[in-house]
Every structure is written in C-alpha cells, then in structure tokens.
C-alpha positions as CSV (number, residue, x, y, z in Angstrom):
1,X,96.6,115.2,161.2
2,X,94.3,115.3,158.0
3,X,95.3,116.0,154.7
4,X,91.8,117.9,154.4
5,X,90.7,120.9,155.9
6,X,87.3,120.5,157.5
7,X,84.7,122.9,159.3
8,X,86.4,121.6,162.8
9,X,89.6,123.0,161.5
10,X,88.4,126.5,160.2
11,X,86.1,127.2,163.5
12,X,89.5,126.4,165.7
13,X,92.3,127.2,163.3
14,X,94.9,124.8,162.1
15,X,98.7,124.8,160.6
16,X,100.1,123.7,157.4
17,X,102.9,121.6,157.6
18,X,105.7,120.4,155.0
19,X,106.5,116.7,155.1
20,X,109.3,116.9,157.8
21,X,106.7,118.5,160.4
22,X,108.1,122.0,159.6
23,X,105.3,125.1,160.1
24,X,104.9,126.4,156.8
25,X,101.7,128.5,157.9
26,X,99.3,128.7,161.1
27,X,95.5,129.7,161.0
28,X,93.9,131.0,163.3
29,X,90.7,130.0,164.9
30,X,87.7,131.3,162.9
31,X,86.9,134.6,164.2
32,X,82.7,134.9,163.1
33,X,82.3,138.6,164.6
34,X,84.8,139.9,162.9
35,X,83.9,137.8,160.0
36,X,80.2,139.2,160.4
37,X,81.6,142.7,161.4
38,X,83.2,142.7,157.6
39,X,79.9,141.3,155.9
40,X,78.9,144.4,154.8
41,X,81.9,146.0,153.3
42,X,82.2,142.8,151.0
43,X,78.5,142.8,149.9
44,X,79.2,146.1,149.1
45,X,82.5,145.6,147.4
46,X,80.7,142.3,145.5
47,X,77.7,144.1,144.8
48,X,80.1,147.3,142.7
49,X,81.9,144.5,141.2
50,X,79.0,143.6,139.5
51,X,77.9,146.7,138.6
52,X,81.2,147.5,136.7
53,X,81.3,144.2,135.3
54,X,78.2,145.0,133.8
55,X,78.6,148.9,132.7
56,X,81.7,147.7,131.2
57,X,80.1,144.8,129.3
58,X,77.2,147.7,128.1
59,X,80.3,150.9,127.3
60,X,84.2,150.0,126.8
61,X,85.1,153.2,127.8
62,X,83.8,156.7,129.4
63,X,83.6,158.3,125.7
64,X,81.7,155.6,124.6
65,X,79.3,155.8,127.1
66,X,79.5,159.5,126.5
67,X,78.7,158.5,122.4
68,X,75.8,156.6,123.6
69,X,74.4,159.5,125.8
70,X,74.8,161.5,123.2
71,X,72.9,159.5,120.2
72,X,69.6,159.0,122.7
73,X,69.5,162.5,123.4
74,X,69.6,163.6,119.9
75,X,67.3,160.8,119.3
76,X,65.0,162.6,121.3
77,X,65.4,165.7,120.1
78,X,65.1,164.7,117.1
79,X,61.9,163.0,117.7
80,X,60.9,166.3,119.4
81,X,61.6,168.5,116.4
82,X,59.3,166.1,114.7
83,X,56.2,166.7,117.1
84,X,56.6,170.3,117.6
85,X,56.5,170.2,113.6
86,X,53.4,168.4,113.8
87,X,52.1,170.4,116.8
88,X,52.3,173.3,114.4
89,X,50.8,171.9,111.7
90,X,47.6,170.5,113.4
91,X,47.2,174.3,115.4
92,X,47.5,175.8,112.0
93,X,44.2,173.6,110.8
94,X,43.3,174.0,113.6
95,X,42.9,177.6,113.6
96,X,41.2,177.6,109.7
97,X,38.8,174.9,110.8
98,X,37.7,177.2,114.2
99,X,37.8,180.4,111.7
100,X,35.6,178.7,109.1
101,X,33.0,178.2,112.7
102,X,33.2,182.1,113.0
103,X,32.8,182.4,109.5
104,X,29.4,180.3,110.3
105,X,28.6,182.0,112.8
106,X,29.2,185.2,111.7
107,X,26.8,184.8,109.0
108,X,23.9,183.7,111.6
109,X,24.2,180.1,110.8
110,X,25.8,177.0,113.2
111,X,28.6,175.4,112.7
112,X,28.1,171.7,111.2
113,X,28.3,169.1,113.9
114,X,31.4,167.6,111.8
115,X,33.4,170.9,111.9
116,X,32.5,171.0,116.1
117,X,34.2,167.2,115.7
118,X,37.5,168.2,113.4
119,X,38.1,170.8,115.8
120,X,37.5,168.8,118.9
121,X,39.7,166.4,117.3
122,X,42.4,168.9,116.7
123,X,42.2,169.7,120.4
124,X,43.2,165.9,121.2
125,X,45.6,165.6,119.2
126,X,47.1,169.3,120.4
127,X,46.9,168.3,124.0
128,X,48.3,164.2,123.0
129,X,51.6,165.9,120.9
130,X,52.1,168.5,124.0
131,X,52.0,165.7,126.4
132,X,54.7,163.5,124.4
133,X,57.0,166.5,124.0
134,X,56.7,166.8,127.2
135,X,57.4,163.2,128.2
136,X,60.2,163.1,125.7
137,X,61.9,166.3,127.2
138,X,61.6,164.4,130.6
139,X,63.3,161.5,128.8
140,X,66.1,163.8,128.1
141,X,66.7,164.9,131.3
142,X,66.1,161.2,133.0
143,X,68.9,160.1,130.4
144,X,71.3,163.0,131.1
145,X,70.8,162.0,135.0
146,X,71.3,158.1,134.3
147,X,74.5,158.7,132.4
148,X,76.2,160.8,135.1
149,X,77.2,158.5,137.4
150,X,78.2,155.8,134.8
151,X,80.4,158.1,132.8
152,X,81.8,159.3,136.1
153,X,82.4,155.0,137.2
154,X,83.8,154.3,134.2
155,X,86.2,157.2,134.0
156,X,87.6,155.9,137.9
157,X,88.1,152.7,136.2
158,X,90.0,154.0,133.6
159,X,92.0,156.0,135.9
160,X,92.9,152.8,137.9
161,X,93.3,149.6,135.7
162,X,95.8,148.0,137.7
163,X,94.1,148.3,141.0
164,X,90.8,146.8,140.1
165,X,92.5,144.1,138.1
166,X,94.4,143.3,140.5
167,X,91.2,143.6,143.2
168,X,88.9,141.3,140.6
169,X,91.6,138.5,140.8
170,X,92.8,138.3,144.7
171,X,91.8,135.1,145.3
172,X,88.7,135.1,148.3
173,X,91.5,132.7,150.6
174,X,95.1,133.2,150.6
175,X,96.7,129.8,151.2
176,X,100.4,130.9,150.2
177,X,103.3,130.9,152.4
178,X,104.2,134.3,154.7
C-alpha cells in the first residue's frame, strides 16, 4: 500500500482505492509494445500540434493568412513593375549608347574605349535586373506554394474548434473514476 505511485507500480499495474478499501479504479500492467507501437502516432500528433500552435500564433484566421499572401505577392509585383521599368530604361540607353558606336563606326572611326565600357556596363546591369525579376517571379510562386497548405490548416481548424480544443486539453493520463 503506498500513497505514491512509483515505476514498480506503472510496469505491473496497480488499483486506486477509497479509504474503506473500496476499488475506485484498476491499472493495468504497463504494456511497453503497445506503448512503443503508439510512439509514432503521438509524435506525429505532438509534432502538428505544434505546427498549428505556431501558424495560429503567425495568422488568426485562413483570410488573414490569405491577407498576408496577398500583400507579399503584390510586394513583389510591385517590386517587379519597378525592375522591368528600369530594365527598359537601361535597354533604351543602352541602344543610343550602341547606335552612337555605329555612328563611329560608320564614319570610319572606333568607338572610344569609354563608350565600349557604358555599354558593357549596360549589359551587366541588363543581364543583373533580368536575373532579379526572375528571382522575384520565383519568389512569387515559392510564396503561393508556402501559403497553400497553411491556408488549407487553418481553414480545418476553423471548421473544427471544439475538437482540437478539446484534443489540446485531454490531459496525457486520465486518473478519473470509470
């Protein structure tokens, strides 16, 4: 009789009695296969609590998430909008710096080793702006992708409230009466 319940009384099970010696509730011996068998589903179970603990800390609800998805994308676009502005401004000198080359040339002379550097300079900066719009259109699609599934999480959660309240809250042992 112990007031306590130890490792000795977990691995080979015990009762709870009430002060007259009455069974209020027996446990059964430790079962560690079936305890192991159940491992995984309870990582898996801890391991999506955590994740909706922390989408819902980050978006209160699927719109808001769905706000959020929709202010970085049209952060990017707007950012794209910008570049491709730029990309068309640095062609367009481009092009007058390469036709004042054929002007040169056409009048038998070279091209001055500074107009040979603008240009080659224009070309870096072409091929720099082509590669960040690019980047940034991959940025749109990475955070179309990324939103998906939480959008999609947190609309299940709103869907169910009760149930995963109620499934955050179960206490891990239940020690009350049958």
């Amino acid at each position: 009789m112990s007031d306590q319940v130890s490792e000795e009384h977990i691995r080979r099970g015990y009762d709870i009695v009430d002060r007259n010696m009455q069974l209020i509730r027996h446990f059964p011996a430790f079962d560690e296969t079936v305890y192991n068998k159940d491992k995984a589903k309870r990582d898996a179970a801890f391991k999506q609590q955590q994740e909706d603990a922390r989408i819902l800390r980050l978006y209160s609800s699927a719109h808001d998430a769905e706000l959020a998805r929709n202010r970085l994308f049209d952060t990017l676009e707007t950012s794209i909008g910008y570049n491709s502005l730029q990309l068309q401004r640095i062609k367009r000198l481009r092009a007058n710096f390469v036709g004042d080359a054929a002007l040169a040339e056409r009048k038998s002379q070279t091209p001055t080793a500074k107009l040979k550097d603008q240009i080659a300079n224009y070309d870096k900066q072409i091929n720099d702006l082509q590669a960040l719009i690019d980047y940034q259109r991959t940025e749109q699609t990475k955070v179309k992708n990324d939103f998906v599934p939480i959008i999609k999480r947190l609309t299940e959660l709103e869907k169910a409230p009760t149930a995963t309240a109620t499934a955050t809250q179960k206490p891990m042992f239940d020690v009350s009466p049958p």
